[in-house]
Structures are given as structure tokens and as C-alpha cells.
C-alpha positions as CSV (number, residue, x, y, z in Angstrom):
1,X,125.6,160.7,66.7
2,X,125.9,163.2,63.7
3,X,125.7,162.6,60.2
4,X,126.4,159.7,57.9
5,X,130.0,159.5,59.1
6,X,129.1,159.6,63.0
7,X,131.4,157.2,64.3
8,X,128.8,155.4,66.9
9,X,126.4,152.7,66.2
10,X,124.0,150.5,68.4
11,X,124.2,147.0,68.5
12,X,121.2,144.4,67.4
13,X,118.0,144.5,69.8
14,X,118.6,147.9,71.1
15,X,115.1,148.2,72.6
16,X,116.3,145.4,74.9
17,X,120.1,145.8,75.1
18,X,119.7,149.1,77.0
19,X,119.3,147.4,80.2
20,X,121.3,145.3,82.1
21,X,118.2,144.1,84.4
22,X,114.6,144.3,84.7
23,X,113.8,143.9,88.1
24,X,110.1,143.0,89.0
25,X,108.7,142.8,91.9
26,X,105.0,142.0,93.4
27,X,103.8,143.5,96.4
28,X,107.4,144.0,97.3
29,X,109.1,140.4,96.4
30,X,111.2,140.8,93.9
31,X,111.0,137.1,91.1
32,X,113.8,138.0,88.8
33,X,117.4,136.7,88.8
34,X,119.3,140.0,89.0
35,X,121.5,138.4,87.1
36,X,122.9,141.4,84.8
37,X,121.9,139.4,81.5
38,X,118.7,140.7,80.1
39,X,119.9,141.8,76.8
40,X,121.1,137.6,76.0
41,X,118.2,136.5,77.0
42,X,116.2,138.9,74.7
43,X,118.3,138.2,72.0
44,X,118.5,134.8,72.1
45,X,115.1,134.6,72.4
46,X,114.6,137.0,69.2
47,X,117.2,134.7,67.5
48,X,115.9,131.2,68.0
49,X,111.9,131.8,68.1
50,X,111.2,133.7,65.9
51,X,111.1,133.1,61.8
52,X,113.3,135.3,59.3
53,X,110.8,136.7,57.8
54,X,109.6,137.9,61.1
55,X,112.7,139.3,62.3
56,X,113.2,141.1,58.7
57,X,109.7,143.3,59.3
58,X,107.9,143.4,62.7
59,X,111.2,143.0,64.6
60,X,113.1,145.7,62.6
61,X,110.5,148.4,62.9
62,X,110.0,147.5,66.8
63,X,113.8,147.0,68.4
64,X,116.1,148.0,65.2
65,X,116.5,144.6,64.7
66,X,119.3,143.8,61.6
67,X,120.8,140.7,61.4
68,X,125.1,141.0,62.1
69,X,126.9,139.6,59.2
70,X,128.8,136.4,60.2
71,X,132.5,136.5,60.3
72,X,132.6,140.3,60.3
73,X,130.4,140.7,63.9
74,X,133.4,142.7,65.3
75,X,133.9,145.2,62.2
76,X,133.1,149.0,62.9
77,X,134.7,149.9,59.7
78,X,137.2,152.0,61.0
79,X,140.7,151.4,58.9
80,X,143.8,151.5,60.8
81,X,145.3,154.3,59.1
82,X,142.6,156.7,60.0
83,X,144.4,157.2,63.7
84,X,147.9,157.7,64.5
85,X,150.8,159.1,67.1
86,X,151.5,162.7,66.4
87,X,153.8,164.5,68.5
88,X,152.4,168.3,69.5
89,X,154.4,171.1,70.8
90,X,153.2,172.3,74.1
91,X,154.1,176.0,74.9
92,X,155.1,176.8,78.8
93,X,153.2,179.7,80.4
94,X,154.7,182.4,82.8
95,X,158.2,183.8,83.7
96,X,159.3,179.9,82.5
97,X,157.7,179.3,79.3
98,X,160.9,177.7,78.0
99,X,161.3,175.9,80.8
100,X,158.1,174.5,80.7
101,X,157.1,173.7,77.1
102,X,157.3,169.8,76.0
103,X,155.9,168.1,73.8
104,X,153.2,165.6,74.2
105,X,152.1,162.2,71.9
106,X,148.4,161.5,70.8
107,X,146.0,159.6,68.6
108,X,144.8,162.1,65.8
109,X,142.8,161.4,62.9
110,X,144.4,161.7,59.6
111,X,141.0,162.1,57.8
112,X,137.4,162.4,58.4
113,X,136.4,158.7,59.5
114,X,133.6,157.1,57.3
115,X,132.5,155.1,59.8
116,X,131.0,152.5,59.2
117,X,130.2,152.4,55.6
118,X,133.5,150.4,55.1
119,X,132.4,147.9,57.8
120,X,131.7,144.1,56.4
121,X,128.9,144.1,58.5
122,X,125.6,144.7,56.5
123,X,123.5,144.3,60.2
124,X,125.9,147.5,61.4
125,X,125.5,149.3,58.9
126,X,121.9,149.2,58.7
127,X,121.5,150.0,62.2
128,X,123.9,153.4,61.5
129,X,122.1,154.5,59.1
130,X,118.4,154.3,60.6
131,X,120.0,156.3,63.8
132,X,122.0,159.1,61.5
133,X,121.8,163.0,62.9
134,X,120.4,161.1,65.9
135,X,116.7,161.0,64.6
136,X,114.2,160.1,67.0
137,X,112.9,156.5,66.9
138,X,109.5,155.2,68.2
139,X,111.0,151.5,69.5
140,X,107.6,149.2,70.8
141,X,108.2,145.8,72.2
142,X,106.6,143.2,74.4
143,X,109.5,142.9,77.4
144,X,111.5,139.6,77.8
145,X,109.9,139.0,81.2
146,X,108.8,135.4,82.5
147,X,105.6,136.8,84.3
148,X,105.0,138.7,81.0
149,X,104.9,135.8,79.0
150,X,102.1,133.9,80.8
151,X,98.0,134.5,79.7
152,X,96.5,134.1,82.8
153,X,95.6,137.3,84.4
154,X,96.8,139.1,88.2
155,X,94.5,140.1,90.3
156,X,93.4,143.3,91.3
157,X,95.5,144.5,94.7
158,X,98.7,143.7,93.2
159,X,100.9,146.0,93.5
160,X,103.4,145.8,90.5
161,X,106.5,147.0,89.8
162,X,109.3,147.0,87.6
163,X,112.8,148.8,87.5
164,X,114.7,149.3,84.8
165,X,118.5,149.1,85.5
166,X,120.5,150.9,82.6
167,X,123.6,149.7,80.2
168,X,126.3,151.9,79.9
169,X,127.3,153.2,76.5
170,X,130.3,151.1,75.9
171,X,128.2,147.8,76.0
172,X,125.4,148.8,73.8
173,X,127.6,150.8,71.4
174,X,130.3,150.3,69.0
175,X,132.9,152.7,67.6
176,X,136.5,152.8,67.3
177,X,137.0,156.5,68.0
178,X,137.9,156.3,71.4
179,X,134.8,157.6,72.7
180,X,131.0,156.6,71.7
181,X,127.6,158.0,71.6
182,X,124.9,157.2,74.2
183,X,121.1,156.7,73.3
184,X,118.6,159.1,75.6
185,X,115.5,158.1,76.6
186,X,113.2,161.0,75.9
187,X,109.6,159.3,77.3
188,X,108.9,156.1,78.5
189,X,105.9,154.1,78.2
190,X,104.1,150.8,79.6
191,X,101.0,149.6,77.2
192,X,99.7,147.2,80.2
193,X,96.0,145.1,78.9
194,X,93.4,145.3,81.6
195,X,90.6,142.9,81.9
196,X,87.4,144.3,84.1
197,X,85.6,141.4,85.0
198,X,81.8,141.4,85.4
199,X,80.5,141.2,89.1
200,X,79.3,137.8,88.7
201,X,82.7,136.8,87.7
202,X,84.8,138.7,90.3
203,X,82.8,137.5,93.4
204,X,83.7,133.8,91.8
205,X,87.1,134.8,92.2
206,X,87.0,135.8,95.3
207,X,85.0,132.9,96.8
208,X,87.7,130.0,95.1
209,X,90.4,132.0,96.7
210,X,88.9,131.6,99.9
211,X,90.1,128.1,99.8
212,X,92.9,128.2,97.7
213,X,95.6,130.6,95.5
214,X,95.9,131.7,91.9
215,X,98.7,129.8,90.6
216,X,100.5,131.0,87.3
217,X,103.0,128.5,85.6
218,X,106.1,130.0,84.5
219,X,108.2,129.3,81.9
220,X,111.4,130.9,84.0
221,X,114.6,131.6,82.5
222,X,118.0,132.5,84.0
223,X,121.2,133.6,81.6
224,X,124.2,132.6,84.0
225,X,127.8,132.9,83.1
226,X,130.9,131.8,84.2
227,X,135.0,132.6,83.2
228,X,137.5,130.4,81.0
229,X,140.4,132.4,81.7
230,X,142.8,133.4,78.6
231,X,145.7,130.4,78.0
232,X,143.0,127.6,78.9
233,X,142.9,125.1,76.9
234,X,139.8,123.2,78.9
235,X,137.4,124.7,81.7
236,X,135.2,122.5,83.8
237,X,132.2,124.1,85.7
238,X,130.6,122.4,88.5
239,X,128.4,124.6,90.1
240,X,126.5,126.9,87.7
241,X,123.3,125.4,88.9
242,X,122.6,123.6,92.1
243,X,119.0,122.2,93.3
244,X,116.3,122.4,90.8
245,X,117.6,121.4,87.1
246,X,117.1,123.1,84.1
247,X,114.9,121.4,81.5
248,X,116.5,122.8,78.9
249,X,119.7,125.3,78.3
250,X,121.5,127.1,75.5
251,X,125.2,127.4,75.5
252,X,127.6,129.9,73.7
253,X,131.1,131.7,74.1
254,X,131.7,135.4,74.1
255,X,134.6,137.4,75.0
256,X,134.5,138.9,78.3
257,X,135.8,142.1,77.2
258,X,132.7,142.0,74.9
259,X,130.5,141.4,77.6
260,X,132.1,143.4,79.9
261,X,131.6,146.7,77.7
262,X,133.6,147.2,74.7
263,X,133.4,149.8,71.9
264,X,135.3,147.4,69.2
265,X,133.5,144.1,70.4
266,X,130.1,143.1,69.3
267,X,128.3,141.1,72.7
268,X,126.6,138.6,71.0
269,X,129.6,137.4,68.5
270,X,129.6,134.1,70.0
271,X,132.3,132.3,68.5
272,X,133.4,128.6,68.0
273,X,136.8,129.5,69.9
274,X,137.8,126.3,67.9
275,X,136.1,123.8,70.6
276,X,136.4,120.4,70.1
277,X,134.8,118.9,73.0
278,X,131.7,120.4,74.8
279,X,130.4,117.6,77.5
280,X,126.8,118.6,79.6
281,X,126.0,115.9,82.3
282,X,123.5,116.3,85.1
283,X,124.6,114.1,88.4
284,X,127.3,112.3,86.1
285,X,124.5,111.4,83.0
286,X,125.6,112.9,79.9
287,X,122.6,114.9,78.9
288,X,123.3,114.5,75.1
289,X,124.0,111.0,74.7
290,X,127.6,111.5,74.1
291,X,129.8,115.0,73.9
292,X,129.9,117.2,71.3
293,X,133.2,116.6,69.5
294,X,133.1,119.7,66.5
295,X,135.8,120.0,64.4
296,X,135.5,123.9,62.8
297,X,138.4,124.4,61.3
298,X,137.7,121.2,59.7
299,X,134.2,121.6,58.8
300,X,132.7,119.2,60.7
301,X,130.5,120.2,63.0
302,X,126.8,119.6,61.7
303,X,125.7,117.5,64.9
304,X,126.5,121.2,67.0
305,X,125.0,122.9,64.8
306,X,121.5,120.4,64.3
307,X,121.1,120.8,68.3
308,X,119.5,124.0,67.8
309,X,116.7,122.2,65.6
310,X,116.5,119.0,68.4
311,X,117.0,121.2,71.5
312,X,113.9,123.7,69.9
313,X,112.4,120.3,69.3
314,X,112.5,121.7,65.4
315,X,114.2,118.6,64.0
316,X,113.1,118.0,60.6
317,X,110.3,120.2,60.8
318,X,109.4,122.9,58.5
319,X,110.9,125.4,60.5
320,X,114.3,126.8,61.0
321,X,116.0,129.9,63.1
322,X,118.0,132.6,61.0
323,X,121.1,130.4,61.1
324,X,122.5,128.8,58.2
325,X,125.2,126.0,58.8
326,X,127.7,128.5,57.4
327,X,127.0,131.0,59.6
328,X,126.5,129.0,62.4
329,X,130.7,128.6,62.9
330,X,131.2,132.3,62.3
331,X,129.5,134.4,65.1
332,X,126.2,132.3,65.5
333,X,127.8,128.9,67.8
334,X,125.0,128.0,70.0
335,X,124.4,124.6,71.1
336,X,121.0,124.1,72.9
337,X,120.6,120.5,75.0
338,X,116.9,119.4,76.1
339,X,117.1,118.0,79.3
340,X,113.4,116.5,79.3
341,X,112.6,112.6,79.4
342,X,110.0,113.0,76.1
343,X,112.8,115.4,74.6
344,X,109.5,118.0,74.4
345,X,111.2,121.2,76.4
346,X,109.0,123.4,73.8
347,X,105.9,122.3,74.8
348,X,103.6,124.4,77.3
349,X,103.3,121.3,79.9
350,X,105.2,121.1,83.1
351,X,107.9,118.6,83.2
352,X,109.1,116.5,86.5
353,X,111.5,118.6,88.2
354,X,114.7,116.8,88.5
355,X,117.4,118.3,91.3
356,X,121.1,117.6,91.2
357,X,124.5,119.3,90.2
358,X,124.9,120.3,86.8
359,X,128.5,119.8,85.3
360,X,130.0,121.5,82.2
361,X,133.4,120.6,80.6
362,X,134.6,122.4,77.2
363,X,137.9,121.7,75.9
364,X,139.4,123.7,73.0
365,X,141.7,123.2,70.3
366,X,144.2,125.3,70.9
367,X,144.8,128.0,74.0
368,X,142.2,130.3,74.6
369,X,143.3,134.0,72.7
370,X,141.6,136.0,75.5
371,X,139.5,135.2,78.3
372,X,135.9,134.0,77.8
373,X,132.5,134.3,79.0
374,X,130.7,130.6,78.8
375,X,126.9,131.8,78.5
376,X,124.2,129.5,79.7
377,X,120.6,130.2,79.1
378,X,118.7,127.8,81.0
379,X,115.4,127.2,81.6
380,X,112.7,125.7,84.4
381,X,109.5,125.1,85.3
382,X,108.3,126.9,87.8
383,X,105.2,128.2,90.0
384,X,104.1,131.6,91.2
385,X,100.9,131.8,93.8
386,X,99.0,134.7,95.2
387,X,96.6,134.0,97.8
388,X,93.5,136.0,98.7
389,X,95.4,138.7,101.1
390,X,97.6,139.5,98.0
391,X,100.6,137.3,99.2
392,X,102.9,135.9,96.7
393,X,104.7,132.9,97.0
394,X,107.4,131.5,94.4
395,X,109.0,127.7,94.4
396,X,112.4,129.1,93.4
């Protein structure tokens, strides 16, 4: 990445969206998904916890956090003109050169690419220019892990560890000159808070688990996907989850090229893909009362979008996320559904588990352009024990 007219540019989050995977593991038992979806579940967690204002300052100078412009999510700023087919001459070599010369078609520039200072996409553009001449950048963040984001405290004679499983290039970049930029890790560090308890104190710790294990809540969150194929027009999903229930999910569409590893595509441009029906039941009970039933070409679809404010149990609180109902159809469509009797998923209590098959049925207003990825963030409530020989134990 060279210059103000490097063609490469890394997407929102970068911090986070260099890795597929954390894996974590204690005393050998790995308690993450291994699901392949970190960087959603950081950025939807950046996106719907945190204020503006927040994201804007602490969140830019830690992950390179800039907000994508809606409806132009996709734009590297790259103008078609700038490539095109020119035929070149290739000489033979040898006794027969003649013989062998032909000529050969490729993509050539026409003119130095200003990339992307014509792109729509103020968020892009931002994020280009703090990377220019590839400067180094300090990047500090708390990680998106469910242990992490607990306050009671492990025990000594844990043994903890945690592997970072990278991204390649064409997920966490975008460029449309055929080949992109990489970001290299230069040093790596883990700012980990330790806690030396007195002796009093430890030898109380010892003596309780003598007769019974430290238990440590989680709040745990899997990001699951699953296919609509291109020329659906609906796609019902039985299976995503099977046994213990969510207690509360968030829903959105990308394109699987996007999420597959794209250069042109932005990863988390979830659009509206022009659904008109969006049903969530858990052992046949509509979870929301009745289906979503958007209309976005239309403009009606306020009761999608006000189920990020219930389903954050934000609803007409002084609160919002950094989604506007304008934005909301054009690169932001999330619904989120609380699953919880008292409709209080946010709150730090544990909720009755509830078991069962979770169904999902979208239907869309026309054919599907391209095939889909159906993203579902889901969370449960969950336990994590160690006993006094350092065992751990996990109800999931």
C-alpha cells in the first residue's frame, strides 16, 4: 500500500477483521465455536453497543473504526474506464521466432488509478487515508471473547491459551486492481490484568473449592450462517440451532462472495435483498408476535427497523445505535428478536434455558441476484466451572 493513490484499503474494524477465529482453550479444552465468524461478531457488537460518539473517537484511534457510507458500501472508487483489453504483440524466440510470436489480450490501466478518492464511501476513504505509504499503526482493543467479557477472575494453575487463526487478504481488503495489499503484523501483544490476592484471601479460595467449583456465567455468542442460493425467491432453515435456544439473535444478509473473500465486496454490507417476509419461530411459536412483512422499495419498513431498539431492549429510551432509518435499508438491515419471557435479553441475569428447534423462513420480493449468506448472531446463557484440580467443565 503506497501513496495516496494505492489501490488497497482495509475494511471497518480491522483490529478484529484480521482473524477468522480466536480459538481459546483452558488447560487444553477448547470453549469457542470455531465457527469462522469473529470479525461479525466484533462488528456487530461495535455497531449495536456502542454510542456514536464512542465509535467516532475511542473506537477510531483503537481498530480504524470509520463508519461505511450507506448505499455506497461496495464503492472502491475505481471508474470503469481506468482498465481495459489491449492486445500485445508477443515475439517468438529461437530458430522459430515467426513461428512462434502471437499476440496475447490483457487488462491494462489507461491511467494512474486514484483509488479511492472517487469512492462514495466517506468510511473508505478515511480508512485509505490513515494507512497511506503503509504507515505503521499502534491498533489496542479489548478482544470480542465471551470469557473476556466476564469480571470474575481465573484462578491461578490455569493454563490459558489462545490462537489466533488469520484472514486472508481478499476478505479484509478491498481494491479493484486485480490484486490487493495485505496488512503485516510486526509485534503482537496481550495486556492481561492480574489480581495477587492476599494470603488470607487465597487460602479462602482454596478451602470453598474443596467443596465446590468456581463458576463464571457467560454471556456466549455464536455467529452461524447458512446459504439462500441465487434464483431463490424464499429459503426456510430448520436446523441452525438444535438443543439449547438462543435468548436472543440478530439477523442480516450478505453476499456469499462478500463473505467468502472478495476484493470489490464490502463483508458487512448487509442489504435488504428486497425481503418482504422474515418469520423466526422456536418449536412452531412465532418469536415476534407475527412476521416481519417490510416493504423497502416502498418505504415501509419502520417495525424492521425499530427491532434493533426492542431486541437491545432500547425502545424509547434515550439511546440509539449509529443507524438512522435511512440508512438502515441501504447497507445497515439488521433485525434483532429477544427470545426472553420478560423481553430483558440485555440484562446481566440468567434467563430459563428453553430447548427446541429453531426455524427461519425469509421470502423475498423478487429472485435472489446472487447467492446469499443469512447471518445469525445468537446468543445464550451459559456456565463455565473449574474445580480445585484445575478441571474445566462447560454446559454447552
Amino acid at each position: 500500500m503506497t501513496g495516496n493513490h494505492s489501490t488497497s484499503t482495509p475494511i471497518n474494524n480491522i483490529l478484529h477483521s484480521l482473524f477468522t477465529e480466536i480459538d481459546v482453550s483452558i488447560n487444553g479444552k477448547i470453549i469457542t465455536p470455531g465457527t469462522d465468524t469473529y470479525p461479525y461478531k466484533a462488528y456487530l457488537e461495535k455497531l449495536l453497543s456502542y454510542k456514536p460518539r464512542t465509535l467516532e473517537t475511542q473506537m477510531r484511534a483503537c481498530t480504524l473504526w470509520e463508519k461505511d457510507t450507506p448505499g455506497h458500501m461496495d464503492e472502491v472508487g475505481l471508474d470503469a474506464a481506468v482498465f481495459a483489453p489491449v492486445e500485445l504483440d508477443v515475439e517468438g524466440v529461437g530458430a522459430l521466432a515467426e513461428d512462434n510470436a502471437h499476440t496475447v489480450t490483457i487488462d491494462a490501466p489507461l491511467g494512474e488509478a486514484v483509488i479511492p478518492e472517487h469512492s462514495r464511501n466517506l468510511g473508505l476513504r478515511k480508512r485509505h487515508q490513515a494507512v497511506a505509504d503503509s504507515v505503521r499503526k499502534v491498533l489496542i482493543d479489548r478482544l470480542h471473547i465471551d470469557l473476556f467479557e466476564q469480571e470474575k477472575f481465573i484462578p491461578n494453575g490455569v493454563d490459558l491459551r489462545l490462537r489466533f487463526n488469520r484472514a486472508k487478504p481478499q476478505f479484509y481488503m478491498m481494491t479493484a486492481a486485480g490484486s490487493s495489499g495485505k496488512v503485516v503484523i510486526l509485534n503482537m501483544l496481550l495486556w492481561v490484568r492480574k489480581v495477587k490476592p492476599t494470603p488470607t484471601v487465597l487460602n479462602a479460595i482454596n478451602q470453598r473449592l474443596n467443596s465446590e467449583t468456581a463458576k463464571y456465567p457467560l454471556r456466549r455468542v455464536e455467529v452461524k450462517t447458512f446459504t439462500i442460493p441465487a434464483g431463490t425467491q424464499s429459503k426456510i432453515s430448520d436446523h441452525l440451532f438444535q438443543g439449547q435456544m438462543p435468548k436472543r439473535i440478530v439477523l442480516g444478509f450478505v453476499e456469499n462472495a462478500a463473505f467468502n473473500g472478495d476484493n470489490l465486496k464490502n463483508p458487512f454490507h448487509f442489504k435488504n435483498e428486497r425481503v418482504k417476509k422474515l418469520e423466526v419461530s422456536i418449536n412452531g411459536e412465532t418469536m415476534s408476535t407475527r412476521p416481519y412483512e417490510p416493504d423497502f422499495q416502498g418505504g415501509l419498513y419502520l417495525r424492521s427497523y425499530l427491532s434493533l431498539y426492542q431486541g437491545l431492549g432500547k425502545l424509547g429510551e434515550d439511546w440509539a445505535p449509529d443507524i438512522t432509518l435511512e440508512e438502515y435499508k441501504t447497507g445497515y438491515t439488521l433485525w434483532c428478536i429477544d427470545f426472553t419471557k420478560d423481553q430483558e435479553a440485555q440484562l446481566n441475569k440468567f434467563h430459563l434455558i428453553e430447548t427446541g428447534n429453531l426455524r427461519i423462513e425469509v421470502q423475498f420480493g423478487q429472485n435472489v441476484q446472487h447467492t446469499l449468506n443469512c447471518l445469525v448472531y445468537a446468543e445464550f446463557d451459559n456456565l463455565l466451572e473449574i474445580n480445585k484440580q484445575r478441571e474445566v467443565n462447560i454446559d454447552y
